[in-house]
C-alpha positions in Angstrom: -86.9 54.8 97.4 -83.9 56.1 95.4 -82.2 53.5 95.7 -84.0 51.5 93.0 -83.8 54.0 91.0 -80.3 54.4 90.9 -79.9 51.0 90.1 -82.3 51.2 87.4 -80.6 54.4 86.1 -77.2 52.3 85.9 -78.9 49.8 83.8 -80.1 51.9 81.6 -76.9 53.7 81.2 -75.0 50.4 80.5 -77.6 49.2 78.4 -77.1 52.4 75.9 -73.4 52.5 76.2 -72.9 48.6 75.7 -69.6 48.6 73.5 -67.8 50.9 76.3 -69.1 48.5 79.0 -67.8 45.7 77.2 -63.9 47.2 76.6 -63.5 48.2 80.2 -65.0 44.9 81.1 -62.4 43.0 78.7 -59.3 45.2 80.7 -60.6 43.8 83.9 -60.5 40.6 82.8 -56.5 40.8 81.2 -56.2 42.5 84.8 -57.9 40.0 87.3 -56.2 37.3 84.9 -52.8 38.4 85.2 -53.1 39.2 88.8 -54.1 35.4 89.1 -51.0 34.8 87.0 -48.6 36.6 89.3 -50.2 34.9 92.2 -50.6 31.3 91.0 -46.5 31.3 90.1 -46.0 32.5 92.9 -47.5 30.3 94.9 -46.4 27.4 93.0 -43.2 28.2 91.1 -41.1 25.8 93.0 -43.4 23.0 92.9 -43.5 23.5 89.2 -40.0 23.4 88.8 -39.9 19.7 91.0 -42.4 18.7 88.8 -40.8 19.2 85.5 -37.1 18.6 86.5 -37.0 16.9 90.1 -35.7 13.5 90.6 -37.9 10.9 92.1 -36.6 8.7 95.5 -37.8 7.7 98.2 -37.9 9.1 101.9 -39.1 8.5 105.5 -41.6 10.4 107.4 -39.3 11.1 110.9 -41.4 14.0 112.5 -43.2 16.9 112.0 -43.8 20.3 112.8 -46.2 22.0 114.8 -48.2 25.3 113.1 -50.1 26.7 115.3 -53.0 29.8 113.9 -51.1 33.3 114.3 -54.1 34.7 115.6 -55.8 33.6 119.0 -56.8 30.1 119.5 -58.9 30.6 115.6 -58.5 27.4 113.8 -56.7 24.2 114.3 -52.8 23.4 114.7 -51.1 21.9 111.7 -48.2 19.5 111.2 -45.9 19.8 108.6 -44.1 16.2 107.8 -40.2 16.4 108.2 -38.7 14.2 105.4 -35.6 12.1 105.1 -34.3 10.7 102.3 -30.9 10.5 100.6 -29.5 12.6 97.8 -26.1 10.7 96.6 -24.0 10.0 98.9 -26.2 12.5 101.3 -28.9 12.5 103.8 -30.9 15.6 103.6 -34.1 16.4 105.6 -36.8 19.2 104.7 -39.8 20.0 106.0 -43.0 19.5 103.6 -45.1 22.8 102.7 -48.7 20.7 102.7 -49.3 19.9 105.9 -52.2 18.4 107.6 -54.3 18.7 111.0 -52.9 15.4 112.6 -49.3 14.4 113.3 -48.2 12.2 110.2 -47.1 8.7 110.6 -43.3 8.3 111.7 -41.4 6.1 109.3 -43.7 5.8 106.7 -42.4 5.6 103.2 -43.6 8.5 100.9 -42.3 9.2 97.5 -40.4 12.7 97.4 -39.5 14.8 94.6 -35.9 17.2 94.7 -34.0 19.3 92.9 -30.7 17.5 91.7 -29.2 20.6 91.8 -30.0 21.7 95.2 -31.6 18.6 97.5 -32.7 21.4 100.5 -35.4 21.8 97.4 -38.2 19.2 97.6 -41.8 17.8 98.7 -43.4 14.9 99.0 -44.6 13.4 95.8 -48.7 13.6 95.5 -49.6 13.8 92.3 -53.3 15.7 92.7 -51.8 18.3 95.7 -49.1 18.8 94.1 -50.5 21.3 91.8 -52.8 22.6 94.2 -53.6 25.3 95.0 -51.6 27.2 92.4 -52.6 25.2 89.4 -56.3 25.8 89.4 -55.2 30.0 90.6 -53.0 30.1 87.3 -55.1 28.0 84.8 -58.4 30.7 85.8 -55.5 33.8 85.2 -54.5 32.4 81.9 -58.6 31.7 81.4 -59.4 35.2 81.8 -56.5 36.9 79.6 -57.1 34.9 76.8 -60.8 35.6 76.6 -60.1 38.9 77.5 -57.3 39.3 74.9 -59.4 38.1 72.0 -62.4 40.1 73.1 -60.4 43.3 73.0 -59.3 42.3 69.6 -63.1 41.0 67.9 -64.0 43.7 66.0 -67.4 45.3 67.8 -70.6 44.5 66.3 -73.3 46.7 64.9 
């Protein structure tokens, strides 16, 4: 069985060079977290922006559209509600980027949130999904480089 005792020979190892273990393990955590950073803006950097500077109205349900998996018949179709609502003197439509596995309700009312600047930019107001799933990615990112951050600068112990 070498196996165990590799594992107990890692151990030990990390055990007797604790402070080295520690300072790699604090630049994987500024890494993972900034990683999760990049991703959770990413993912979210529009909705953000609606959040903080859109304008609220409301807009109509008046279809959807159909998503099916990209990979054999895996997992279920989605529809993505097509909104209308008006912008000015203008009627813009968008489709939403949560979607959901059964057709949405035509003409129902739903709050919507767009960019004054540029109406082709806007969701449907939900004020829990809208932050998800980016929120949660970017608040763990900004988690782990702060801990990470202040554990590379703590002065080790002896």
């Amino acid at each position: 069985m070498a196996f165990p005792d590799q594992i107990n020979g890692w151990i030990t190892w990390m055990l007797a060079n604790r402070a080295t273990v520690l300072r790699y393990t604090r630049f994987l955590q500024v890494f993972i977290g900034v990683i999760l950073l990049v991703l959770g803006w990413h993912m979210g950097h529009m909705q953000f922006h609606l959040i903080r500077n859109g304008t609220r109205t409301q807009g109509k349900i008046v279809g959807s559209k159909t998503v099916r998996p990209r990979t054999g018949n895996s997992g279920r179709t989605g529809y993505m509600p097509v909104v209308e609502f008006q912008a000015g003197d203008r009627t813009q439509l968008f489709t939403n980027w949560l979607g959901s596995s059964r057709s949405p309700s035509l003409n129902q009312m739903v709050s919507v949130l767009y960019d004054a600047t540029d109406p082709s930019v806007a969701m449907i107001d939900r004020p829990v999904m809208n932050w998800i799933p980016w929120g949660p990615t970017a608040v763990v990112g900004g988690f782990l480089v702060l801990v990470g951050i202040m554990g590379l600068l703590r002065r080790p112990s002896t």
